[in-house]
N, C-alpha and C positions, 0 to 999 in steps of 0.2 A: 257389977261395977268392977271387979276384981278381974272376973276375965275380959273385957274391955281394956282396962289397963294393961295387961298382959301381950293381947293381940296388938296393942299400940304399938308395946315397948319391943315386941317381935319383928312388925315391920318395919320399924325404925330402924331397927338393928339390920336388917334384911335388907334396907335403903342403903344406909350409908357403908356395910359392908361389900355387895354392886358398886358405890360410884368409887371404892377406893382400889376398885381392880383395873390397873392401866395397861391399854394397851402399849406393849414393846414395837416401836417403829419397825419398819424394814430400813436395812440398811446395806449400802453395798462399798462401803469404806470399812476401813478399821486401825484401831488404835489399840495400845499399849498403854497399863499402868503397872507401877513401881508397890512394892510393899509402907511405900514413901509418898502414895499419891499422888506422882510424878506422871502424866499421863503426855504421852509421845504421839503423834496422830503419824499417819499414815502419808510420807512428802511427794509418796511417789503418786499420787490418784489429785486432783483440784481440791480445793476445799469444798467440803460437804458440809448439812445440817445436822447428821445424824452418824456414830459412828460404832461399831460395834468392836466392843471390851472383854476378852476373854479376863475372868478372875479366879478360875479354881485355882489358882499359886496363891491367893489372899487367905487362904485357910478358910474362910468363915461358914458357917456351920447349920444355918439356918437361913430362908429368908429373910426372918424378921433382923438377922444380923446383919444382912446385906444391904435392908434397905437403912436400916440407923447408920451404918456407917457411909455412907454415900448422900444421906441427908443431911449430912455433918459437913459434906465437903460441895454441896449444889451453893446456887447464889443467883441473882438476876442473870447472870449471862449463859451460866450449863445448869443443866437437867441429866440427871442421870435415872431411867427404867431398868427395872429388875427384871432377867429373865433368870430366874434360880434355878427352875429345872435343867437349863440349858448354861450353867456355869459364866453366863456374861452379863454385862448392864451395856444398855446405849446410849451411848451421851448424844446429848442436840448441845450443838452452839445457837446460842439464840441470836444468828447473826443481825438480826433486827432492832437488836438493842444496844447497838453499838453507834456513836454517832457519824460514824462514817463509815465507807466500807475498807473493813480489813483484809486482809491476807494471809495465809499460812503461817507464815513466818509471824506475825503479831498475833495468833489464836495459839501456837506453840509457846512462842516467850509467855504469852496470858496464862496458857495453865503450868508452866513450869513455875511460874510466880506463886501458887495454891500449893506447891509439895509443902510438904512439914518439916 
């Protein structure tokens, strides 16, 4: 019964450690964020879903540091994925949850409103 229980609490663990590895989108826009959260999107390319964030100026030191601190600052409208080996995260605009369609210029004032 003991190793029953074991092999459970193995594949469980082996489950939900798999479904919490997310794929990082492709992306072919990019943005900029501030030590302030201020995050800049790219004016010169359309607006896009998905944009990619170089961070190694943010110091942090771990993945598990990159992912708490950008879980801190996601919400219904952004997602932000951790690419740690590769020093960036990708932000999606979840432009589908907006109730009409926005623009640049309103997904920039959006996340300048989120700095600290």
């Amino acid at each position: 019964m003991k190793n029953l229980k074991s092999i459970i609490l193995s594949t469980g663990f082996a489950f939900i450690t798999a479904a919490s590895v997310a794929q990082v989108p492709e992306t072919s826009a990019s943005a900029t964020i501030t030590t302030d959260n201020c995050v800049t999107l790219d004016a010169t390319q359309p607006l896009q879903n998905f944009y990619s964030i170089d961070i190694a100026h943010l110091g942090l030191s771990s993945e598990y540091l990159v992912k708490k601190h950008f879980g801190h600052i996601e919400n219904n409208l952004i997602t932000y994925y951790v690419d740690f080996a590769h020093s960036k995260v990708v932000l999606e605009l979840h432009l589908d949850r907006v109730p009409a369609d926005k623009d640049l210029t309103w997904w920039g004032e959006y996340l300048t409103s989120l700095c600290k």
